[in-house]
Biopython code that builds the backbone (N, CA, C, O; Angstrom):
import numpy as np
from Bio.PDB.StructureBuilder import StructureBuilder

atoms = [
    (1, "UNK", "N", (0.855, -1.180, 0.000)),
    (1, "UNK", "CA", (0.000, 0.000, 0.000)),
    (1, "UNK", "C", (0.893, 1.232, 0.000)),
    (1, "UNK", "O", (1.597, 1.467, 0.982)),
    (2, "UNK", "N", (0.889, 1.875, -0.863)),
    (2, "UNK", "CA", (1.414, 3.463, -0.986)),
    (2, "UNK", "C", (0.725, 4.411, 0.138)),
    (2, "UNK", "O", (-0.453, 4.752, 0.247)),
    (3, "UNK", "N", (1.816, 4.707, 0.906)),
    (3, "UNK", "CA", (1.374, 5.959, 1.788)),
    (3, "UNK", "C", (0.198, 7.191, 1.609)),
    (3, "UNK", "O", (-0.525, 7.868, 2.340)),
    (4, "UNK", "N", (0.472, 7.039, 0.239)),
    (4, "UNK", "CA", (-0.983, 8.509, -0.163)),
    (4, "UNK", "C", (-1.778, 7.627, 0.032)),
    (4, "UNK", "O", (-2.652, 8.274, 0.609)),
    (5, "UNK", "N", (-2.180, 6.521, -0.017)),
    (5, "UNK", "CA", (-3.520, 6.182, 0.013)),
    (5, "UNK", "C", (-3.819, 5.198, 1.273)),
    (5, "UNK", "O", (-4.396, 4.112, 1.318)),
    (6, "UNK", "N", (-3.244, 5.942, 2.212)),
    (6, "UNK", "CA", (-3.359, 5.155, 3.641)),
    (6, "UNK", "C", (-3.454, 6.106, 4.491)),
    (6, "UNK", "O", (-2.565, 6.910, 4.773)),
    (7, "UNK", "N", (-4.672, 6.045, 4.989)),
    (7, "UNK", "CA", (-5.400, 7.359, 6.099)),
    (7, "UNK", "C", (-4.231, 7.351, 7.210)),
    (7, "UNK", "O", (-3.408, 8.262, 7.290)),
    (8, "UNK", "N", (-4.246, 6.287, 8.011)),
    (8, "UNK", "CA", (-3.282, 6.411, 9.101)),
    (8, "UNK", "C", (-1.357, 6.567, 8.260)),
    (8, "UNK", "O", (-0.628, 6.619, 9.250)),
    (9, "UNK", "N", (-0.721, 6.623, 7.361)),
    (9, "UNK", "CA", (0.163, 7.026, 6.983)),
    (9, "UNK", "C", (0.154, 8.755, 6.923)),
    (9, "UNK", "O", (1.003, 9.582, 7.256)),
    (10, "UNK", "N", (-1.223, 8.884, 6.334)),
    (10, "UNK", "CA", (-1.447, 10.715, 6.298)),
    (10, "UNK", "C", (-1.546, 11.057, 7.862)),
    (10, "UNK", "O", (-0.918, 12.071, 8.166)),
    (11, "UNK", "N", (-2.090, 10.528, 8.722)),
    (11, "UNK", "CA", (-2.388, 11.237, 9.966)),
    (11, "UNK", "C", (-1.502, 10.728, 10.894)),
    (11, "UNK", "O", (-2.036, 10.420, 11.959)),
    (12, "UNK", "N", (0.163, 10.473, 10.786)),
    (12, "UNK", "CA", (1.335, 10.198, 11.487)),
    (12, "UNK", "C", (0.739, 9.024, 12.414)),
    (12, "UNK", "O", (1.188, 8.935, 13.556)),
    (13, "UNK", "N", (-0.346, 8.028, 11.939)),
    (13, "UNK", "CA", (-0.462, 7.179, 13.437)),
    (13, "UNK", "C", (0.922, 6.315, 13.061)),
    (13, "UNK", "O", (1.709, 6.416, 12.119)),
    (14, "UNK", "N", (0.866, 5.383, 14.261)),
    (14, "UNK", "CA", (1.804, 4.341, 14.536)),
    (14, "UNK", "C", (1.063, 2.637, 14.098)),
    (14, "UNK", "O", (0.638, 1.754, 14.843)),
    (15, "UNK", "N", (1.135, 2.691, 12.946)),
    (15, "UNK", "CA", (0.740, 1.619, 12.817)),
    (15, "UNK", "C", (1.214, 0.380, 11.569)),
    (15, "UNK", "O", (2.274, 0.901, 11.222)),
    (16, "UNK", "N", (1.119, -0.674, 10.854)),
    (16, "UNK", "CA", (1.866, -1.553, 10.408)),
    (16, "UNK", "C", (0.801, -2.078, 8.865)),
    (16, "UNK", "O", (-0.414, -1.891, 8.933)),
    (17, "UNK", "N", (1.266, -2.557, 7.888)),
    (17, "UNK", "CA", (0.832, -2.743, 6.703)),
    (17, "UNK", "C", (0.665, -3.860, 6.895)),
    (17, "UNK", "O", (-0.313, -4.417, 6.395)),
    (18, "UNK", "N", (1.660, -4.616, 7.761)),
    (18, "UNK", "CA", (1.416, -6.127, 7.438)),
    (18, "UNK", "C", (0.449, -6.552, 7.952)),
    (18, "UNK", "O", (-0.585, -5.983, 8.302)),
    (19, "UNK", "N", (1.011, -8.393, 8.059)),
    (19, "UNK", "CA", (-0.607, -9.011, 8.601)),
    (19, "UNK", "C", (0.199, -9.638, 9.848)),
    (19, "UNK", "O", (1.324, -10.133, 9.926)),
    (20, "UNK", "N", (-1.015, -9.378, 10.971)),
    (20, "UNK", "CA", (-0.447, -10.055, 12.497)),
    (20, "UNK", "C", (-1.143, -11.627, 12.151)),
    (20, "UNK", "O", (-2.295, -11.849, 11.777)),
    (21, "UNK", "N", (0.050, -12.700, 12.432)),
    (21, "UNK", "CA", (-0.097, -14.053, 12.683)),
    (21, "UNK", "C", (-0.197, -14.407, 14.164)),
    (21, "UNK", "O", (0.577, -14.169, 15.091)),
    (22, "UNK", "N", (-1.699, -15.221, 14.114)),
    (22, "UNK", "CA", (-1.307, -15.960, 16.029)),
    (22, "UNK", "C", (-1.813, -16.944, 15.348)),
    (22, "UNK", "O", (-2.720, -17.311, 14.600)),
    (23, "UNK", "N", (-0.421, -17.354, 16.166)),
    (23, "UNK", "CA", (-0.673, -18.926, 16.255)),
    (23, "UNK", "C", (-0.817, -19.344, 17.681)),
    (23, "UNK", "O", (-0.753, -18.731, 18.746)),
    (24, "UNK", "N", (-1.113, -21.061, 17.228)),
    (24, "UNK", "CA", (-2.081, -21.955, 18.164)),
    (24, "UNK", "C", (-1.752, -21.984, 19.571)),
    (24, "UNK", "O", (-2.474, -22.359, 20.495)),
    (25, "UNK", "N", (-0.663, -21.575, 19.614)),
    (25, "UNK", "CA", (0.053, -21.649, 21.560)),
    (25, "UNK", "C", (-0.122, -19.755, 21.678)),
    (25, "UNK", "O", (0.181, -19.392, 22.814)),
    (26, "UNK", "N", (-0.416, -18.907, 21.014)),
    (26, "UNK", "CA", (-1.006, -17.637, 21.451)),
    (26, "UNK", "C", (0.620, -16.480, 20.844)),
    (26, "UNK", "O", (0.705, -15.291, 21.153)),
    (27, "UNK", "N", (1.259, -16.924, 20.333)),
    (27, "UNK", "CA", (2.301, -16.387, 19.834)),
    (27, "UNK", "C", (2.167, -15.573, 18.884)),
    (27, "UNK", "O", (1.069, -15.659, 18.334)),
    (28, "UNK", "N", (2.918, -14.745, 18.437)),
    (28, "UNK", "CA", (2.637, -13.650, 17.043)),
    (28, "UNK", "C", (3.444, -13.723, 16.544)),
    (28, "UNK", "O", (4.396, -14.268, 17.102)),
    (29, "UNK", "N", (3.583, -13.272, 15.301)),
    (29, "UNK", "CA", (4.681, -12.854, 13.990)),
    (29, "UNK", "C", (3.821, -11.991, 13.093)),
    (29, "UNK", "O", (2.591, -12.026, 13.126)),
    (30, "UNK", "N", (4.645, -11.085, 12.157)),
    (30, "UNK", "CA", (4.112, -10.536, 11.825)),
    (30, "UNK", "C", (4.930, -10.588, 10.254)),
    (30, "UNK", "O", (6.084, -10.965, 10.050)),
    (31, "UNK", "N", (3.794, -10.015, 9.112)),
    (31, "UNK", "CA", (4.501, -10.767, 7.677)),
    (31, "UNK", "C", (5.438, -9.528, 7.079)),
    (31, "UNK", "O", (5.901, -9.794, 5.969)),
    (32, "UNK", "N", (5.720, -8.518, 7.489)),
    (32, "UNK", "CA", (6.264, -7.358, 7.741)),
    (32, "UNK", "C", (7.878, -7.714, 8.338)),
    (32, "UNK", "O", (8.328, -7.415, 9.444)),
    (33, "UNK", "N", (8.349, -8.215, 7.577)),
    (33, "UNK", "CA", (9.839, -8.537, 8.350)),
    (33, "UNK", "C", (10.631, -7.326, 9.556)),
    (33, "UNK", "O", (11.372, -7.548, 10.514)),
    (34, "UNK", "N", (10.132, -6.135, 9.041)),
    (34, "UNK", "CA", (10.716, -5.320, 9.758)),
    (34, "UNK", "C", (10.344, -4.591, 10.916)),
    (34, "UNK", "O", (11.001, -3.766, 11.550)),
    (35, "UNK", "N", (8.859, -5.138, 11.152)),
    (35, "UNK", "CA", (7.900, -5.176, 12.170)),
    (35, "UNK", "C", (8.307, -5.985, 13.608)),
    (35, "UNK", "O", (8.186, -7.192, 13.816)),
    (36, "UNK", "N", (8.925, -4.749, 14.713)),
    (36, "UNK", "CA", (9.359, -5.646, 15.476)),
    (36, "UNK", "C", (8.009, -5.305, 17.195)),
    (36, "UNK", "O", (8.086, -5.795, 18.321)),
    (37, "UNK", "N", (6.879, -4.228, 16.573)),
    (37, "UNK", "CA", (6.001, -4.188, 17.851)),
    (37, "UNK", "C", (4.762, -4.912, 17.181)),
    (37, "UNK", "O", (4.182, -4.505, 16.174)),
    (38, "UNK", "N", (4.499, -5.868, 17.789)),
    (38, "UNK", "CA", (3.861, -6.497, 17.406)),
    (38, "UNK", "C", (2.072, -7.008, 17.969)),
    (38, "UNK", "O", (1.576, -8.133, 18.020)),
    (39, "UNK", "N", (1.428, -5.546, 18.348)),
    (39, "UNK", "CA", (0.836, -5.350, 19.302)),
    (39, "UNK", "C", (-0.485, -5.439, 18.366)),
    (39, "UNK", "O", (-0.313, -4.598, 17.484)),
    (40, "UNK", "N", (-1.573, -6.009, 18.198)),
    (40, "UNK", "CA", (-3.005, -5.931, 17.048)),
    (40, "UNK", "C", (-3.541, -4.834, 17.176)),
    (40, "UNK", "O", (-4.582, -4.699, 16.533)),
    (41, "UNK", "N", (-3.233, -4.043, 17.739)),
    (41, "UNK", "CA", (-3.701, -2.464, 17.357)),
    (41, "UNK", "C", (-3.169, -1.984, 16.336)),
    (41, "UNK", "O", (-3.940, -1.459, 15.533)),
    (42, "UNK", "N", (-1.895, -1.994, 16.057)),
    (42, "UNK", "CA", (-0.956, -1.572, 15.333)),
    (42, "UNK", "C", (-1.016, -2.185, 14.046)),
    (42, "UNK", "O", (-0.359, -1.783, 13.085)),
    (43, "UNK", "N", (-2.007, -3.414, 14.014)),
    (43, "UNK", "CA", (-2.119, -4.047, 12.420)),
    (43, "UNK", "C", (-3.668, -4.059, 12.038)),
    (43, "UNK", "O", (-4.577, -4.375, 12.806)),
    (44, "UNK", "N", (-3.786, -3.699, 10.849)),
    (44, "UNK", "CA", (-5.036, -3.724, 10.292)),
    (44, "UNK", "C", (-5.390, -5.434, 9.751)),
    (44, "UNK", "O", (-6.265, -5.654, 8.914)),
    (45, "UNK", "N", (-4.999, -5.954, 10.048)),
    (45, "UNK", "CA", (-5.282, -7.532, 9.832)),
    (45, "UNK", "C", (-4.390, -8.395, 10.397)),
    (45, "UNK", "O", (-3.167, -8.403, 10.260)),
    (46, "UNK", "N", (-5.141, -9.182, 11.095)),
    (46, "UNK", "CA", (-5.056, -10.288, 12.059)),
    (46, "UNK", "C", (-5.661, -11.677, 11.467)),
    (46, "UNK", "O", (-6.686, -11.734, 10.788)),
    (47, "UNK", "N", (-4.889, -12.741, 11.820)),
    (47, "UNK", "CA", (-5.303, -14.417, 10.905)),
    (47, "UNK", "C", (-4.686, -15.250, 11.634)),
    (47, "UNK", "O", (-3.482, -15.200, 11.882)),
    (48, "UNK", "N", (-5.712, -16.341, 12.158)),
    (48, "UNK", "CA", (-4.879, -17.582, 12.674)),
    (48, "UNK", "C", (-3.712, -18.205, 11.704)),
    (48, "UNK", "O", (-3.871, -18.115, 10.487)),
    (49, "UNK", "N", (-2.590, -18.808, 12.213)),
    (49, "UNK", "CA", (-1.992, -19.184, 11.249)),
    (49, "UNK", "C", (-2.807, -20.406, 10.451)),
    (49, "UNK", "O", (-2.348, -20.543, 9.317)),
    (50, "UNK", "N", (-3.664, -21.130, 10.686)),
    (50, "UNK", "CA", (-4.556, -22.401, 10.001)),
    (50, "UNK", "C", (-4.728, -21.861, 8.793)),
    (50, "UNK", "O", (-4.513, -22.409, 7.712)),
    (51, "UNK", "N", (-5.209, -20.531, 9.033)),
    (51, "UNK", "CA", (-5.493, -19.894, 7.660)),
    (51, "UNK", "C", (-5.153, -19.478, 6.837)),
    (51, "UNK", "O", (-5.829, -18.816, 6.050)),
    (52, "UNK", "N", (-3.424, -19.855, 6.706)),
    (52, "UNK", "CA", (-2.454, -19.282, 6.111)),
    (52, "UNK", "C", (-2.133, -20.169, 4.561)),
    (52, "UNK", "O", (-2.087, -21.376, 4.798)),
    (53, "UNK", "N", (-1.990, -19.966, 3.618)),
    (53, "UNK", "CA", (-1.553, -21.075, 2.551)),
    (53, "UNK", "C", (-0.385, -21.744, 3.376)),
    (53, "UNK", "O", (0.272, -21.411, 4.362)),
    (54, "UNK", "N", (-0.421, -22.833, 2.535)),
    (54, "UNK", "CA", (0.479, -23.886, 2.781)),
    (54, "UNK", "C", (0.361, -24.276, 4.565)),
    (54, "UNK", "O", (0.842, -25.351, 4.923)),
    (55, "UNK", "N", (-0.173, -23.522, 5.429)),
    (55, "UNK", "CA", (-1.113, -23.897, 6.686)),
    (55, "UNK", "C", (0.608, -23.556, 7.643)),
    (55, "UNK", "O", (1.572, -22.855, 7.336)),
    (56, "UNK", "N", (0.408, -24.180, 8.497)),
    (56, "UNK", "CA", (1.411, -24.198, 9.962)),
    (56, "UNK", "C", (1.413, -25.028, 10.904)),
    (56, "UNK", "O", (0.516, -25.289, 11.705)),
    (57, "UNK", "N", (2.908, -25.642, 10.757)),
    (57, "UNK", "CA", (3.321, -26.879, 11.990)),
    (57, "UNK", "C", (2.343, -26.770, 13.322)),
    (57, "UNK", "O", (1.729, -27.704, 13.839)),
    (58, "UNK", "N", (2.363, -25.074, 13.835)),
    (58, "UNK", "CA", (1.530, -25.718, 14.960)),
    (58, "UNK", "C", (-0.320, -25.393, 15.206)),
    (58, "UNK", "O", (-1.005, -25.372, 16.229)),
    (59, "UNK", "N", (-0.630, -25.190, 13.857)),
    (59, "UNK", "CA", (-2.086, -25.608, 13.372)),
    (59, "UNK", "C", (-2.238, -26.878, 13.662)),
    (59, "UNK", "O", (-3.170, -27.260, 14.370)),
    (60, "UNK", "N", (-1.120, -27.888, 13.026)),
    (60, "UNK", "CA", (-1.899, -29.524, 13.054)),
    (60, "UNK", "C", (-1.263, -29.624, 13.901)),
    (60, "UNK", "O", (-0.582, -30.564, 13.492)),
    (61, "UNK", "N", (-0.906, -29.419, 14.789)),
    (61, "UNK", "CA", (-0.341, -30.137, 16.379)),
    (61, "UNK", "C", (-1.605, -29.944, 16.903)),
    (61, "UNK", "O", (-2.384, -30.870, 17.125)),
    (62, "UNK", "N", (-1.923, -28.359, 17.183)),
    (62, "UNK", "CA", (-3.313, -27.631, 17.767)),
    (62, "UNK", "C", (-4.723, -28.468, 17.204)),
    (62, "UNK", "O", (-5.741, -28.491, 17.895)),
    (63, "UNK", "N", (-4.611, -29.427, 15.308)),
    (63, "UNK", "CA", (-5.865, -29.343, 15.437)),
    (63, "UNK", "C", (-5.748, -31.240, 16.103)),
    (63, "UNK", "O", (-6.784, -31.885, 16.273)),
    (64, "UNK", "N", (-4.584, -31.748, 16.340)),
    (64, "UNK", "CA", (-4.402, -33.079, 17.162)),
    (64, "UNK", "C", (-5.072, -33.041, 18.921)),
    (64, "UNK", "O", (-5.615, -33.928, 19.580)),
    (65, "UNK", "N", (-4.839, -32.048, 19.151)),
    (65, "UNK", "CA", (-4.710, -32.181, 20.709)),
    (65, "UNK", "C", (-6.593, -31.277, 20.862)),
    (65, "UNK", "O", (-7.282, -31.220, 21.881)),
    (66, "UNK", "N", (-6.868, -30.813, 19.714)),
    (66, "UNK", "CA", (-8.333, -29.599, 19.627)),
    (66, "UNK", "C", (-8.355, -28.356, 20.391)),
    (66, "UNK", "O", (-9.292, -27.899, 21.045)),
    (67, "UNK", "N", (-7.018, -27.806, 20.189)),
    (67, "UNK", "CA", (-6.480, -26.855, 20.549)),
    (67, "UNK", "C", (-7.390, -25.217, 19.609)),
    (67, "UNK", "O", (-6.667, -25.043, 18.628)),
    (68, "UNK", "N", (-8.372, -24.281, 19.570)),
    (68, "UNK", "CA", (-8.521, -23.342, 18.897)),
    (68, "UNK", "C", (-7.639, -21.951, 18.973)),
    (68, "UNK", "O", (-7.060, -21.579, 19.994)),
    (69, "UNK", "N", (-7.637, -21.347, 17.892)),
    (69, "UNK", "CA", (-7.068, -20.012, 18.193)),
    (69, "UNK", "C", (-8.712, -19.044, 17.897)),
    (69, "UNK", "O", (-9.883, -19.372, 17.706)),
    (70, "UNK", "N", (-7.850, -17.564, 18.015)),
    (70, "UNK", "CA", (-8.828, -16.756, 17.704)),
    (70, "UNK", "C", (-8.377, -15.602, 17.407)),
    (70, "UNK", "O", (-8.279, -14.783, 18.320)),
    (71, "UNK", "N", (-8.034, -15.280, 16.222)),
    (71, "UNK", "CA", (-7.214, -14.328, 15.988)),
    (71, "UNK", "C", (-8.010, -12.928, 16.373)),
    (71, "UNK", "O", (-7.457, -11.868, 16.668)),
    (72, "UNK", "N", (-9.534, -13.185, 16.299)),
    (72, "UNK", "CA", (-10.394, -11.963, 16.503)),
    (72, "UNK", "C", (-10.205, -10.389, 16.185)),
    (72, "UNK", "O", (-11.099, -9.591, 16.467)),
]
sb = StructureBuilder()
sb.init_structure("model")
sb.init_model(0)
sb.init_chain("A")
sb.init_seg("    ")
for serial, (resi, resn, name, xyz) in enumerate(atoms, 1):
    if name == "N":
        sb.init_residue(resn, " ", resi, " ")
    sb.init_atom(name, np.array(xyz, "f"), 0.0, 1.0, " ", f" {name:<3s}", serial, name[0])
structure = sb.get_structure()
């Protein structure tokens, strides 16, 4: 996303392009390599990792044991 066309880029907030990952034990990453606050305020999209292509090691651990997330 180009800065002109990102409200919070025009109005100096503090916030992140990428996408916040939680995964199944409640952990984050974020797809923004250079993203090191990693707080869901700060990201306009949030996704369990299950929902990720090619999915995540600890999706099928989580969906073995019936572990849910909730990225909410």
């Amino acid at each position: 996303m180009h800065p002109a066309d990102c409200s919070p880029c025009e109005s100096a907030l503090d916030h992140c392009h990428g996408t916040l990952i939680v995964h199944a034990a409640g952990s984050v990453e974020c797809t923004e390599s250079d993203c090191l606050e990693t707080d869901r305020s700060r990201h306009l999209f949030v996704a369990d990792c299950s929902d990720m292509a090619g999915g995540c090691g600890c999706a099928a651990a989580a969906a073995d044991t019936g572990r849910r997330t909730r990225a909410g």
